[in-house]
N, C-alpha and C positions, 0 to 999 in steps of 0.2 A: 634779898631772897625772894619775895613778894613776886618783883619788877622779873626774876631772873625765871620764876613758875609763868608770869602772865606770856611772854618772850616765847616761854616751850610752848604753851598752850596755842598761842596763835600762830605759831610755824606750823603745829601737826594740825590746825584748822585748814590752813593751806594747801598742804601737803595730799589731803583726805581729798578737797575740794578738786585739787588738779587733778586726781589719779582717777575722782570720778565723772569730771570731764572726757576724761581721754576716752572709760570706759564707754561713756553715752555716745561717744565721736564717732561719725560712718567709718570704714572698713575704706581705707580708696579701692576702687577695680582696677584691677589689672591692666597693664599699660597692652592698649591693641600692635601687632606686629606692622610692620611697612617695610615697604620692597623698594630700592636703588634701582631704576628704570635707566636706562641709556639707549639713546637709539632705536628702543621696543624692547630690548634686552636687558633681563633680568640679572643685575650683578652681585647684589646681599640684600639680606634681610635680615632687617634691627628686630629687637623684641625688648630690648631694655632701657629705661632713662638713665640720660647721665646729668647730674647737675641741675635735675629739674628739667631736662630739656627730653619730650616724649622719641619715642621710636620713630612716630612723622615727621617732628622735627629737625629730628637728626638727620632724614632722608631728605628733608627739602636742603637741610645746608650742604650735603655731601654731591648732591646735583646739581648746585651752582656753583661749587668749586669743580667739579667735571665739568659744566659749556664753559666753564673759561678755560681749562686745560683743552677742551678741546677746540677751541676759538683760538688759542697760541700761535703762533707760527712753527714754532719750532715744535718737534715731535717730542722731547726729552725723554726723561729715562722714568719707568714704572715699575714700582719696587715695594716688595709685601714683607712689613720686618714684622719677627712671630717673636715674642715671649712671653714670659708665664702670665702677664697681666691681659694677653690677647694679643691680637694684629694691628698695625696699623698700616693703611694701604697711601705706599706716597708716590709724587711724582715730581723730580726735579726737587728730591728734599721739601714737597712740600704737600702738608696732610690733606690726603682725601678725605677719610674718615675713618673709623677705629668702628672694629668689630670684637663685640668683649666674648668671654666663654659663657656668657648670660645668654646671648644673640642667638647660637647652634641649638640645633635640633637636637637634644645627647637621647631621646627615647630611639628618635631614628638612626641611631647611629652616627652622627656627625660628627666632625670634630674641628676647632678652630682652624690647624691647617688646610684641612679642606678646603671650608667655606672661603679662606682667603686663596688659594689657589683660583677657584673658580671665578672666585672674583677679580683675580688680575686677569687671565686668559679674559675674559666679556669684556675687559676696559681695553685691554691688548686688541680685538676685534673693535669694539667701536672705535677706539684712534686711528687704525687703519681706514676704516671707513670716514671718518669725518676727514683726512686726510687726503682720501681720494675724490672728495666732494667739496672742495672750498671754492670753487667757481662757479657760476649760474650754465658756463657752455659744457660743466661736468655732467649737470640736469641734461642740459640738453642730447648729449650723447647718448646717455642713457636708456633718455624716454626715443632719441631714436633705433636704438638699440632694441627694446620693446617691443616699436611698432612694427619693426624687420622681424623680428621673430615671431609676431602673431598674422602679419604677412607669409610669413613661411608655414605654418603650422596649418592658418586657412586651407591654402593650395594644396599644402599634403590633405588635409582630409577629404576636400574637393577629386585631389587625384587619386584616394583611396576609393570613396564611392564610387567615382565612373570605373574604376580598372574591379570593383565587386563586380560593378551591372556588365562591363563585358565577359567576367572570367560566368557568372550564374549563365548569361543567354549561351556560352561556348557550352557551360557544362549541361546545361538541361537539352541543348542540342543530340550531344555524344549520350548523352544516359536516357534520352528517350529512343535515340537508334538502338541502344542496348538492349531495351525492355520489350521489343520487338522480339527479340532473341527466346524471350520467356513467357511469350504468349500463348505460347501450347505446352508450354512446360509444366511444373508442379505452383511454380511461383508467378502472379502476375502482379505486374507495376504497370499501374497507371501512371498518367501524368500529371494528376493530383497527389501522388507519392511522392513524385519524382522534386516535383514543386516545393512541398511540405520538407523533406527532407537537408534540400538546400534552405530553405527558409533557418531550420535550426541551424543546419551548418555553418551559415552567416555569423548567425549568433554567436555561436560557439567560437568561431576563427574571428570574427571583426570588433565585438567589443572589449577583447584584450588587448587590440592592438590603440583598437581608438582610445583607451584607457590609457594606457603609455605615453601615447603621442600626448595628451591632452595633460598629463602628469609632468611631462618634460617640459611644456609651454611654460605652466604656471609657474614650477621651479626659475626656471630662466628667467623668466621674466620678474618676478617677485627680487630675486640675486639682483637688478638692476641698481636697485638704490637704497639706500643706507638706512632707510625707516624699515625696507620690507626682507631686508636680506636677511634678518635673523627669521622669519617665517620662514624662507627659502632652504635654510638649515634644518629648521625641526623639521618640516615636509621631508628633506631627505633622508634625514634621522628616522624617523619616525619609519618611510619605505626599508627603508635599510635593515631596520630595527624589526621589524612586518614579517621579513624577509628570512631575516637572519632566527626569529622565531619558529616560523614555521616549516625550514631546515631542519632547526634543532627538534622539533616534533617530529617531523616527518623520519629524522636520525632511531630517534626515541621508541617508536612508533614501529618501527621495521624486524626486532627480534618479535613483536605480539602478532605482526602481520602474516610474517612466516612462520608461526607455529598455527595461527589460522589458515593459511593458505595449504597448510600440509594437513589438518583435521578435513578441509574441504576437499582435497585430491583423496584420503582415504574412504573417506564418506560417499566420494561418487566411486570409486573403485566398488566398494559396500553393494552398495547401490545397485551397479552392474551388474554384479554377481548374483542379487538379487532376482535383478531380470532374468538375465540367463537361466536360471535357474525355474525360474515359474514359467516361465515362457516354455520352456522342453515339456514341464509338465499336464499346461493348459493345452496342448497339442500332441500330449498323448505319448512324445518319448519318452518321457522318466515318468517311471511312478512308482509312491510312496507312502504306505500307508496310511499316515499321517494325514496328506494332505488330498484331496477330490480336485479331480480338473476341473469343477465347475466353480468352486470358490478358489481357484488358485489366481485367476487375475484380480480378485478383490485383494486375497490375501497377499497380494506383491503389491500392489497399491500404499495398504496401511502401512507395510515393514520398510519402503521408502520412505513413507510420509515421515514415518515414526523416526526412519534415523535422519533424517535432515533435521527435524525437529531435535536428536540428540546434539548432531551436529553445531545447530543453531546456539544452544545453549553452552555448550562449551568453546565456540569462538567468542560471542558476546561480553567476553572480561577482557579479549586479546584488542577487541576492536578500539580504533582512537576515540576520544573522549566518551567510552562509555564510561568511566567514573565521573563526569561529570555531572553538576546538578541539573542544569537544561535537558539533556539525554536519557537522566533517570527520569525524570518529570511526562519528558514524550513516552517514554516507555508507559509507567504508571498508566497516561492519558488511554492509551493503545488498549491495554490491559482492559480496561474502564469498560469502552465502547464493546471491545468485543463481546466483554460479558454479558453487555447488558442487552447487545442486538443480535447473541447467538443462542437465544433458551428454545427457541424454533428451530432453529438449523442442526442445533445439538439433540432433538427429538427426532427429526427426520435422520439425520445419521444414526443414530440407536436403532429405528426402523428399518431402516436399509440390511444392515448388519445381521437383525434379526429374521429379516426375509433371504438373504445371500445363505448366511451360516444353517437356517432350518432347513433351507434344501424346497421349502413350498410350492417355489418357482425357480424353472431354468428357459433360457433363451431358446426359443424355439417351442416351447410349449403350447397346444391348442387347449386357452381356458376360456371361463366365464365369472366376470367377477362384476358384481350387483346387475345391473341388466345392458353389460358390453362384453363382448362376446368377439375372441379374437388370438391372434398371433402374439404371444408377449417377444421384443424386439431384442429389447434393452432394460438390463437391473441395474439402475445406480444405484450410488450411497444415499440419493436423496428422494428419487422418484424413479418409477417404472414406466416405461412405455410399450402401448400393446397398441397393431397393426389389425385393425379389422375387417371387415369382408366388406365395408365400404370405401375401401379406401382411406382410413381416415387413421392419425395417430392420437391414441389420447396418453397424454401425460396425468399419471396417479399418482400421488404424494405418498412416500411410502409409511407413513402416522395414520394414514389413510384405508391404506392397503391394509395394513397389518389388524384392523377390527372387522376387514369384509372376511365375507364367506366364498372363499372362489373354490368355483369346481374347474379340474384339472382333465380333459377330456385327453390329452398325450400320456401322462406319464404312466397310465398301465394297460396303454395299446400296444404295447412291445409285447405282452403275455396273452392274445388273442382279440387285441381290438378293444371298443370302445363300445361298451354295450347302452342300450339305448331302448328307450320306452314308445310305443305308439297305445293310446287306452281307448279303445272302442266300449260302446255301448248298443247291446243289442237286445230287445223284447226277449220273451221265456216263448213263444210261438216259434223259434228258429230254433232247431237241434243245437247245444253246444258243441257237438262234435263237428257239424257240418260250418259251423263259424270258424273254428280253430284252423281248420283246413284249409280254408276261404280267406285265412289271414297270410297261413303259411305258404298259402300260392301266390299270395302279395309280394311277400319276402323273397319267394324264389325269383321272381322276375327284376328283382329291381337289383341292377348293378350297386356295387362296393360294399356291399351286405357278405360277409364272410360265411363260410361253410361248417367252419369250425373256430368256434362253439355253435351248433346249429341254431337256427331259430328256437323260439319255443315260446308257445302261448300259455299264461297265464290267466285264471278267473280269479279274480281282485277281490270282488264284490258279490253280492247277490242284494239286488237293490229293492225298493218297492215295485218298482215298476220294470227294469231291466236288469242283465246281468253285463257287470264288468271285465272286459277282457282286456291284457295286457300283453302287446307283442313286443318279446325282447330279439333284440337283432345286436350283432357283432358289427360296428363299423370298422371299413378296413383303412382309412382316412379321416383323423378328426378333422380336418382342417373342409371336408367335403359333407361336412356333416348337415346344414344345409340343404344343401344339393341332394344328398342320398335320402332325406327323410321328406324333402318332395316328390321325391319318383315313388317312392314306398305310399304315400299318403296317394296318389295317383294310383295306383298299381290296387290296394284294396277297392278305393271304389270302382275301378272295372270291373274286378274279380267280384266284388258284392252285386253289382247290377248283373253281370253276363248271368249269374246263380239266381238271377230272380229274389234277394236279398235286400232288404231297405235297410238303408243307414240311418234309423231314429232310435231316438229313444222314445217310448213310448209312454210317456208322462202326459196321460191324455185321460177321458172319458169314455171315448167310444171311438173304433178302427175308422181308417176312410173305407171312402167307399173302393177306392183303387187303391194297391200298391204303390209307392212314391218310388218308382225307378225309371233308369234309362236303358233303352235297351242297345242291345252291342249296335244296331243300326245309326243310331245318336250318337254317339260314341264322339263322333268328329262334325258336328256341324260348324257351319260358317260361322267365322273365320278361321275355325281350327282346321288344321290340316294333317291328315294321316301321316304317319312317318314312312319313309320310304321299304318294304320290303315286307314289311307288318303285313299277316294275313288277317282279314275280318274276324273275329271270334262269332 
């Protein structure tokens, strides 16, 4: 009984010992996968050991038993037998190597038949090729085969450039005779146009083709021989595949294009209608309460802008890979910039808007705004431009514009002209009745001075020393206003001097001893010259 306890005791010592060997034991890693290579071409891949022998291993022995099958003479027979234990791929009854259910991809979908399918068709392919290459004058036909066609494909490119350079010199010939055609016309081309033009066209028509050409070399050539002809395959696969893609998009593509292409034929019909519309009205045939001829070319502007911008947004889901992430991402970027380099352009447009819509200013206006003085031309949405009596245009920012103080010399000339200030000062020794007079016979002599509203002199002031007088005149022309308040300023001092009248003020001590005038005889000394028909006063 003793012997038969010490017996148990030192079995489950054992026992305890092993189990906690095993536990302390590494974990082995995962056996790595390898690929059956034939000819460059991919036939299976192991992923499991069998017998102790790894995935690699299995792929080194399963491709030395393929160069001797394919070192054979005879072609035999290639045969994939499938059951439940997996495939086995033979030839002439004799094993290539065994593909278990371990080896397939089952997340991707694969399935044992499969992969032995595939794998006979790539050995089916490499047997033909190694069968059509068991001689060294096989290479050589080939590689002459090769050289003939990169002989051929040379010359075609060669014959491609010269027959561009003749067809560009015929056509820049004919389209520079043409552009003669349009030198007095609306449209002029130069022959830096004309240049530029073909330059892209080139582009456009010659590197498709030289693409092709140069796609078919490699193909061919590649197909020559046995290592490179599975290249030659996925190249055409892959075109094929390219191809047959971007069909199937462009198929895909074609109900979103045409319900876009039909938002954008309404939109410019829209559009149209638009015009026509404000166009009658800015010129005066329609009109509608609502809207003023002078904001109506603004406001046909915004309600195009506005519906293309509708436009815009409801094609944008129809268009090809706008669900894409690259296209959202440009979008996004797009977004970004404009916001960040439009908070200027967005206050100048606010400005404009407020200057159109208040009515402030209209084209053709004779104003003054800070010290320019002029014809306003042109109201944009973002800057005004006014034409002034030098010649000269100046461009105002309308952010600009909208804090100045402009005076409007047109816009209440229509109701009697544009009334206007001349302020004399004259000593308390001179009658004010006989000044007033003295101004008013100013005013009557000088042309574009209207009738109605008559002159009329104003006393301003009554000063220390002088009294203020103020001649208002009706002008019949702002745009001559200049002009008419020279002849006027001309026109008092003769009338002051012929009356024996001195133009001071008299902000002095004590009188001269002479009156400071000129008398009607002075009137025109050298270089000035009497006007023709003028009687001497």
């Amino acid at each position: 009984m003793k012997k038969a306890l010490t017996l148990l005791l030192f079995t489950l010592s054992c026992w305890l010992t092993l189990a906690q060997a095993e536990e302390s034991a590494p974990t082995p890693a995962p056996a790595q996968p390898a690929t059956v290579v034939v000819l460059n071409r991919e036939v299976a891949t192991l992923r499991v050991s069998i017998f102790g022998y790894s995935p690699a291993q299995r792929v080194r022995a399963a491709e030395q038993r393929i160069d001797q099958m394919l070192n054979s003479a005879s072609p035999g027979k290639l045969h994939a037998r499938i059951d439940a234990q997996g495939a086995v791929i033979e030839h002439d009854n004799t094993m290539l190597f065994t593909i278990l259910p371990q080896d397939v991809d089952k997340l991707a979908g694969d399935t044992v038949q499969a992969a032995a399918k595939r794998a006979e068709l790539a050995l089916i392919a490499a047997i033909a090729d190694a069968q059509a290459f068991r001689k060294p004058a096989d290479y050589a036909w080939a590689a002459a085969r090769a050289v003939l066609a990169t002989m051929v494909a040379g010359f075609a490119f060669l014959l491609l450039a010269k027959g561009w350079r003749w067809w560009r010199q015929r056509a820049l010939v004919l389209l520079l005779g043409a552009s003669r055609k349009f030198a007095a016309g609306p449209f002029t081309v130069t022959p830096g146009i004309v240049q530029q033009t073909l330059h892209w066209l080139g582009i456009v028509l010659m590197w498709p083709v030289m693409l092709l050409l140069s796609y078919t070399w490699i193909s061919f050539v590649l197909g020559q021989f046995p290592h490179t002809r599975i290249w030659s395959e996925q190249l055409d696969r892959r075109v094929i595949d390219f191809l047959g893609d971007m069909m199937a998009s462009v198929l895909d593509a074609l109900p979103g294009l045409a319900i876009a292409v039909f938002i954008v034929l309404l939109t410019r019909w829209i559009t149209r209608s638009i015009n026509f519309t404000f166009r009658r009205i800015e010129s005066g045939q329609l009109q509608i309460d609502w809207f003023d001829a002078d904001t109506a070319s603004t406001t046909r502007r915004l309600l195009v802008c506005l519906s293309w911008l509708i436009a815009l947004a409801m094609v944008y889901p129809y268009l090809p890979g706008a669900n894409t992430e690259a296209f959202k991402g440009l979008s996004v970027m797009v977004g970004l910039m404009v916001s960040l380099g439009a908070s200027s352009v967005v206050g100048q447009f606010a400005s404009g808007l407020i200057l159109i819509y208040s009515r402030s200013l209209k084209v053709g206006e004779y104003v003054k705004i800070a010290d320019q003085e002029g014809t306003v031309a042109e109201i944009g949405l973002f800057a005004t431009k006014v034409h002034t009596n030098l010649r000269e245009e100046i461009s105002i920012p309308n952010s600009v514009l909208v804090n100045q103080s402009v005076q409007n010399y047109s816009r209440l000339a229509t109701g009697g002209g544009v009334i206007v200030s001349v302020v004399m000062t004259i000593g308390y020794d001179t009658p004010w009745r006989q000044v007033e007079a003295m101004m008013l016979e100013g005013a009557k002599r000088t042309t574009g001075i209207l009738p109605m509203p008559a002159p009329v002199v104003f006393q301003t002031a009554l000063a220390d020393f002088y009294v203020e007088y103020s001649l208002r005149v009706a002008l019949s022309e702002p745009r001559r206003r200049l002009q008419i308040l020279n002849e006027l300023h001309g026109h008092l001092q003769d009338v002051f001097n012929e009356y024996g009248v001195q133009i001071m003020s008299p902000n002095y001590e004590a009188d001269p001893d002479h009156p400071k005038l000129v008398k009607p005889d002075d009137f025109y000394p050298a270089p000035a010259q009497k006007p023709a028909g003028q009687n001497q006063a």
